[in-house]
MDAnalysis code that builds the backbone (N, CA, C; Angstrom):
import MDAnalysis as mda
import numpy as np

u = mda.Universe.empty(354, n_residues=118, atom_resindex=np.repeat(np.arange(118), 3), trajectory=True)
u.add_TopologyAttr("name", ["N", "CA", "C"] * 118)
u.add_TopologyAttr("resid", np.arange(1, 119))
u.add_TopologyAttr("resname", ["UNK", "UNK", "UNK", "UNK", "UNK", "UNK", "UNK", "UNK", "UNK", "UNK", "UNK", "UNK", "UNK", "UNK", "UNK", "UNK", "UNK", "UNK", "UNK", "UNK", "UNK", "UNK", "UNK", "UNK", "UNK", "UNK", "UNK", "UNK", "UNK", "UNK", "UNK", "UNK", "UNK", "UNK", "UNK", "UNK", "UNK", "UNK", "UNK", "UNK", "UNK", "UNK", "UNK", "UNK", "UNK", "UNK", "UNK", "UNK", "UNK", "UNK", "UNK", "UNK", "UNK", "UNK", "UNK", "UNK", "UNK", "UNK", "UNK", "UNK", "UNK", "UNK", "UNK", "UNK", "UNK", "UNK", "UNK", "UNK", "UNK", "UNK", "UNK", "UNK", "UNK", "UNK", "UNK", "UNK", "UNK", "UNK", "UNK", "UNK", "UNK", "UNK", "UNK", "UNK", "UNK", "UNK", "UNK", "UNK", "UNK", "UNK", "UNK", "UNK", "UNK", "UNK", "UNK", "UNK", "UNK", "UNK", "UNK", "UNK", "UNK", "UNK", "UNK", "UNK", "UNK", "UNK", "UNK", "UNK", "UNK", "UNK", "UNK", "UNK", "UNK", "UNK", "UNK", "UNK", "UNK", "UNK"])
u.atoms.positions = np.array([
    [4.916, -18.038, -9.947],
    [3.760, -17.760, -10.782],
    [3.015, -19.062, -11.096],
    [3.694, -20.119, -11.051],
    [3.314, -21.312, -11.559],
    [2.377, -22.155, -11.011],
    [2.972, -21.702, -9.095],
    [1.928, -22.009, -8.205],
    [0.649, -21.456, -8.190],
    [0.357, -19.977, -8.268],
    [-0.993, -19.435, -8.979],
    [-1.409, -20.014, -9.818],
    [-0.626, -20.123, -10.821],
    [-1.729, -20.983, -12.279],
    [-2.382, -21.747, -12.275],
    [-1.345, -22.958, -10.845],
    [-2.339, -23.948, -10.551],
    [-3.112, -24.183, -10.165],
    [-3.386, -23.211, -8.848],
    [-4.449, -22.884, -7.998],
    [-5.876, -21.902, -8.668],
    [-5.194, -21.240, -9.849],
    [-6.409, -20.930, -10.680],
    [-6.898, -19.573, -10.321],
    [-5.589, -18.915, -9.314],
    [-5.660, -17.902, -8.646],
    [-5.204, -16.441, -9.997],
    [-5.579, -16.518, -11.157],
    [-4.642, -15.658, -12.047],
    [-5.374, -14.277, -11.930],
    [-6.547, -14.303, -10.981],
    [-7.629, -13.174, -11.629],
    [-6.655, -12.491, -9.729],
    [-6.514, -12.817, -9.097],
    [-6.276, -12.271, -7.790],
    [-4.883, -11.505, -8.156],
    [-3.913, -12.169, -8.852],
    [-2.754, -11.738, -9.005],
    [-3.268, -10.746, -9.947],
    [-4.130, -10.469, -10.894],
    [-4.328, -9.331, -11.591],
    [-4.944, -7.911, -11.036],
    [-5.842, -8.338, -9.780],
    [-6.514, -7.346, -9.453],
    [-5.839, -6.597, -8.661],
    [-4.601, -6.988, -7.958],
    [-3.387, -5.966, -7.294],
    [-4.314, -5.022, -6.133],
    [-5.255, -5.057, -5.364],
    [-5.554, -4.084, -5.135],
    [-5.011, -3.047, -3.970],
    [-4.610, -4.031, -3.507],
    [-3.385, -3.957, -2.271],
    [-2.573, -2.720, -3.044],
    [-1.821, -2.932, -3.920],
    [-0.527, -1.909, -4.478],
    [-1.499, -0.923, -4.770],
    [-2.358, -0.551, -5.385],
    [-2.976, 0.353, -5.374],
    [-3.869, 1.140, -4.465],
    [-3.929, 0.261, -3.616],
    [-4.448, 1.139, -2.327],
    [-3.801, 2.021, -1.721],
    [-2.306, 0.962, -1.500],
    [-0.480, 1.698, -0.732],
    [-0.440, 2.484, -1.488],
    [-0.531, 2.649, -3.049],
    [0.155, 3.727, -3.678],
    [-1.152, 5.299, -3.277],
    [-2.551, 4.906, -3.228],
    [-3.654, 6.055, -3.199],
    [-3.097, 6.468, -1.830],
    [-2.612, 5.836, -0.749],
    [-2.213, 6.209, 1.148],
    [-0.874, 7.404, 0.907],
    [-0.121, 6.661, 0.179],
    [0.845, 7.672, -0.266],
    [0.727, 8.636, -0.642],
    [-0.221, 9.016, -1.928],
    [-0.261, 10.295, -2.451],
    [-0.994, 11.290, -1.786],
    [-1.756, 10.242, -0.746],
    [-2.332, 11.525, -0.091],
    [-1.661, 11.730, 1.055],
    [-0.827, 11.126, 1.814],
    [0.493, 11.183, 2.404],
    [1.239, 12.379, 1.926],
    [1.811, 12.459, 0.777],
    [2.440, 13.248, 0.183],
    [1.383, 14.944, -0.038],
    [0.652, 14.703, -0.012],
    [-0.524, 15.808, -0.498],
    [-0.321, 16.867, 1.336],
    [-0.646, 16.017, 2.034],
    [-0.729, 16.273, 3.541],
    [0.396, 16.998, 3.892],
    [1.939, 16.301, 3.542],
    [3.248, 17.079, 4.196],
    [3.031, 18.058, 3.227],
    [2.932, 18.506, 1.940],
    [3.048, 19.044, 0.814],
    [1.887, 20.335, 1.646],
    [1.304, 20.177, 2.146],
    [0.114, 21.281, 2.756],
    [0.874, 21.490, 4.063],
    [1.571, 20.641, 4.849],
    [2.492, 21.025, 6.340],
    [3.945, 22.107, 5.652],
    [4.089, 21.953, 4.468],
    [5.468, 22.047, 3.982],
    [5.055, 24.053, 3.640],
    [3.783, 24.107, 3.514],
    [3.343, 25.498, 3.055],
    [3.315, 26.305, 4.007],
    [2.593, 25.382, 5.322],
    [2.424, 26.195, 6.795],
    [3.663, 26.577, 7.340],
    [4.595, 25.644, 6.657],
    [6.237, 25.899, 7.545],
    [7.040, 27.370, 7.067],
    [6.454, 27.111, 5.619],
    [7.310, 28.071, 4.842],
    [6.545, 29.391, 5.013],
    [4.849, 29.515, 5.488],
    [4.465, 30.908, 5.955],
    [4.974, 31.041, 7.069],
    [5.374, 30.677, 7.745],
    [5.638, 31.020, 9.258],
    [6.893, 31.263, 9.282],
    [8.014, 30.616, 8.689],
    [9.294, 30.520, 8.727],
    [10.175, 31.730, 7.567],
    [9.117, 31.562, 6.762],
    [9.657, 32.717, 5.611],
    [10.706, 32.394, 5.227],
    [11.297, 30.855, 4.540],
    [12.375, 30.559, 4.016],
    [12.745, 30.799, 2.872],
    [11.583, 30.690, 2.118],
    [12.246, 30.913, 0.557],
    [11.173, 32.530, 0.221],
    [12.242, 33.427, -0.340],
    [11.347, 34.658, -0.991],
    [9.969, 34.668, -1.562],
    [9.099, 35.369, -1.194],
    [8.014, 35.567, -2.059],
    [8.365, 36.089, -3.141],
    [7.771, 35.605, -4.227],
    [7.470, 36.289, -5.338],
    [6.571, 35.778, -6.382],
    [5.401, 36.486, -5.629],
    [4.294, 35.301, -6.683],
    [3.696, 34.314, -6.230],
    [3.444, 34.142, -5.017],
    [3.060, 32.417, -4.598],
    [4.161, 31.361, -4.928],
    [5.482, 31.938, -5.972],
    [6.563, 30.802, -5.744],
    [7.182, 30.049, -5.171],
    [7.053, 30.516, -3.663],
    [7.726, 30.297, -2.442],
    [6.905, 28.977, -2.247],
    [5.516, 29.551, -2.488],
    [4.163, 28.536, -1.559],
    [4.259, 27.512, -2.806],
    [4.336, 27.374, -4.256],
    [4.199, 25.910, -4.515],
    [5.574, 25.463, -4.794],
    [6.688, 26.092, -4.402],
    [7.808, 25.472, -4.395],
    [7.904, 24.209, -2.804],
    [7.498, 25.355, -1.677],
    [7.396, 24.362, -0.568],
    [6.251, 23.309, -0.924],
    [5.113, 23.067, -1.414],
    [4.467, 22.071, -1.651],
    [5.095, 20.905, -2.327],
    [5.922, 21.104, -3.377],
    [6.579, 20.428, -4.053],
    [7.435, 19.440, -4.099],
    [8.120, 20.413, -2.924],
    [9.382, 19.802, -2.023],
    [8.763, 18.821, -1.355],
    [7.265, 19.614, -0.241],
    [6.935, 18.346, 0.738],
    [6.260, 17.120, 0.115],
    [5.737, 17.583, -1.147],
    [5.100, 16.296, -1.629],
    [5.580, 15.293, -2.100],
    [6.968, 15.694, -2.932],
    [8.049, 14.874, -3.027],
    [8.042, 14.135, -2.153],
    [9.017, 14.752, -0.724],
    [9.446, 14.094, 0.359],
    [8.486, 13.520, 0.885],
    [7.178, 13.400, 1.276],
    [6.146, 12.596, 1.688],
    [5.959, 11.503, 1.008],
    [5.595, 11.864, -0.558],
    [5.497, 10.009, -1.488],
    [6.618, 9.424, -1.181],
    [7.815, 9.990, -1.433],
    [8.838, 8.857, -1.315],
    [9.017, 8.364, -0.146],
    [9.188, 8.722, 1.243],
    [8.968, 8.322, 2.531],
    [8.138, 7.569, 2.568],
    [6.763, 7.598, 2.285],
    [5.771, 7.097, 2.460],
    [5.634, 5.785, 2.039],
    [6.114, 5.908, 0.441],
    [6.261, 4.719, -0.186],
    [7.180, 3.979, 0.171],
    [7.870, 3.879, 0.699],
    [9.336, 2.738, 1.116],
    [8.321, 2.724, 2.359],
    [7.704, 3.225, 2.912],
    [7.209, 2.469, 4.260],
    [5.974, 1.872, 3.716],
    [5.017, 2.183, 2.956],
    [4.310, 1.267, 2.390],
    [4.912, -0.197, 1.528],
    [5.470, -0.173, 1.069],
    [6.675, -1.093, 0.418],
    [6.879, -2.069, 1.234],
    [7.351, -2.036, 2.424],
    [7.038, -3.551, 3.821],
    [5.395, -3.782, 3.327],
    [4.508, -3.028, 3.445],
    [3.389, -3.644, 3.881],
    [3.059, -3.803, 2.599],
    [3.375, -3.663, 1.405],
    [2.792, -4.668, 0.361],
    [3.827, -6.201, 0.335],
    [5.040, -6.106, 0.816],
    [5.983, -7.367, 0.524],
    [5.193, -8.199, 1.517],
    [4.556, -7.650, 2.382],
    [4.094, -8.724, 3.823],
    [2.483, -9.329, 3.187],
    [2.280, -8.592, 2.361],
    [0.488, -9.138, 2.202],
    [0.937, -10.162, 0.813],
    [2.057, -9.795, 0.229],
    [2.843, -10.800, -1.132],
    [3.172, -12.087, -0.240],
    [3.401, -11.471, 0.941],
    [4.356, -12.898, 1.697],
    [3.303, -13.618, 1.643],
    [2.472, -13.189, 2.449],
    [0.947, -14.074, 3.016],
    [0.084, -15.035, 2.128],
    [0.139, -13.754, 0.746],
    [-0.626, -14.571, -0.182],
    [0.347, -15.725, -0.909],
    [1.325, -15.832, -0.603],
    [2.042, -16.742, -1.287],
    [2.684, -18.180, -0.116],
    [1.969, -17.473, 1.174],
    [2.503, -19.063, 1.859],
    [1.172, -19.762, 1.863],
    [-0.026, -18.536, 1.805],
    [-1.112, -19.160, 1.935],
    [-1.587, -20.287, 0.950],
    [-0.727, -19.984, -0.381],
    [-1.602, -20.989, -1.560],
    [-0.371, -22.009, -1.347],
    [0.731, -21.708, -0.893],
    [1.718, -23.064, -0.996],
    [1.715, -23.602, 0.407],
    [1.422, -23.513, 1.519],
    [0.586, -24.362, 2.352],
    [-0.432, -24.164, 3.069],
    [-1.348, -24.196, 2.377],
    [-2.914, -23.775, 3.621],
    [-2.647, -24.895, 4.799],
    [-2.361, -25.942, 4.350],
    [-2.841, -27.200, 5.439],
    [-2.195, -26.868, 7.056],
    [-0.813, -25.876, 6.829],
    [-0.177, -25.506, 7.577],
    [-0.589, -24.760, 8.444],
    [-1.438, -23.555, 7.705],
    [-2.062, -22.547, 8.154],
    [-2.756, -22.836, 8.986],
    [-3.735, -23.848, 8.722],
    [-5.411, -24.291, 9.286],
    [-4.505, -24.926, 10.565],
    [-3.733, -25.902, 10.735],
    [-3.065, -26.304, 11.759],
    [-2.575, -25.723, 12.630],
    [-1.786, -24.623, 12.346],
    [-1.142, -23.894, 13.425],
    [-2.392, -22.601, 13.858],
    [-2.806, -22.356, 12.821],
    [-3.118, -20.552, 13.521],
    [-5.588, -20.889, 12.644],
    [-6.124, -21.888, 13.133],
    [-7.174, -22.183, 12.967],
    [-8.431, -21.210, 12.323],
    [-8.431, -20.469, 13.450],
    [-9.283, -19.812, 13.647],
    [-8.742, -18.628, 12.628],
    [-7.824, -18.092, 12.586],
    [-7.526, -17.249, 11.107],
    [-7.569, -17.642, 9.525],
    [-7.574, -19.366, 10.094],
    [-6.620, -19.456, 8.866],
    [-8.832, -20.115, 8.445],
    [-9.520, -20.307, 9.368],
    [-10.882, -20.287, 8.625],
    [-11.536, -18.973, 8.534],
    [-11.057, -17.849, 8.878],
    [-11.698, -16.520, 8.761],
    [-11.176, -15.669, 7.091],
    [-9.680, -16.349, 6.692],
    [-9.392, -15.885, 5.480],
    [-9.535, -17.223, 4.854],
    [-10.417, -18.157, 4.617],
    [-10.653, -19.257, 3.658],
    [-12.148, -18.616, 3.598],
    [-12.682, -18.327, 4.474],
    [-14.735, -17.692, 4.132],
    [-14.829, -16.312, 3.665],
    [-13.797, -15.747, 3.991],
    [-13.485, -14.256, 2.869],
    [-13.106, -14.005, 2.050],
    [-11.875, -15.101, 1.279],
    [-11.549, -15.558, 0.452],
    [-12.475, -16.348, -0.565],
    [-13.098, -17.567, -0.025],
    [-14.107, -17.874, -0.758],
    [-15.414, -16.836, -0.994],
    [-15.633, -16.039, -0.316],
    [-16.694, -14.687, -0.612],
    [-16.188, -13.543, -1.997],
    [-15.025, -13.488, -2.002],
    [-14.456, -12.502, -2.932],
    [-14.145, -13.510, -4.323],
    [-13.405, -14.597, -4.166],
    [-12.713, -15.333, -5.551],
    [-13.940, -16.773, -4.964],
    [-15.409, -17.178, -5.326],
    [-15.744, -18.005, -5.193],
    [-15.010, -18.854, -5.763],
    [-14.802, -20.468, -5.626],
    [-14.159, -21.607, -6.118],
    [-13.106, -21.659, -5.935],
    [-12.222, -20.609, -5.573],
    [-10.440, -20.667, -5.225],
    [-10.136, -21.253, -4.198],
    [-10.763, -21.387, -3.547],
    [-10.507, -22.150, -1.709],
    [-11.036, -23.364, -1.793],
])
């Protein structure tokens, strides 16, 4: 955290938008099997009708099982954009050296979004 403070980066670490994007992919992830989970259960006729119970019990189930799936696989791809942003402020010089041409395409997009941080 300390390394942010210094870099003056505190407003980036607040705006999270990343986790909240993974978490909006998920729910509609979950929304999607949760609508596959209804088609299965008309066709398959697993759980009794009575009432549409059948139909938002299978939604329930799939929506469950979709966020949580979903989310442990979103879960890599927020630890990997945490990774990035955290080798990036503890060595840019590294960056610009090895990998150039990226490492000036996220310093002019970076400076476009957080002017003065770069």
């Amino acid at each position: 955290m300390q390394l942010f403070v210094n870099r003056g980066w505190e407003a980036i670490i607040a705006d999270d938008l990343i986790g909240n994007t993974l978490f909006l992919v998920s729910l509609v992830v979950g929304a999607l099997t949760g609508v596959v989970a209804i088609i299965v259960e008309l066709t398959m006729d697993w759980i009794p009708e009575d009432g549409g119970e059948g139909r938002a019990i299978s939604f329930v189930l799939g929506f469950v099982i979709g966020l949580v799936i979903c989310s442990i696989l979103m879960s890599v791809i927020a630890s990997s954009v945490n990774a990035v942003l955290v080798l990036f402020a503890e060595k840019p010089a590294e960056f610009q050296r090895h990998h150039p041409e990226l490492s000036q395409k996220m310093r002019q997009i970076w400076s476009e979004i957080y002017p003065g941080s770069v």
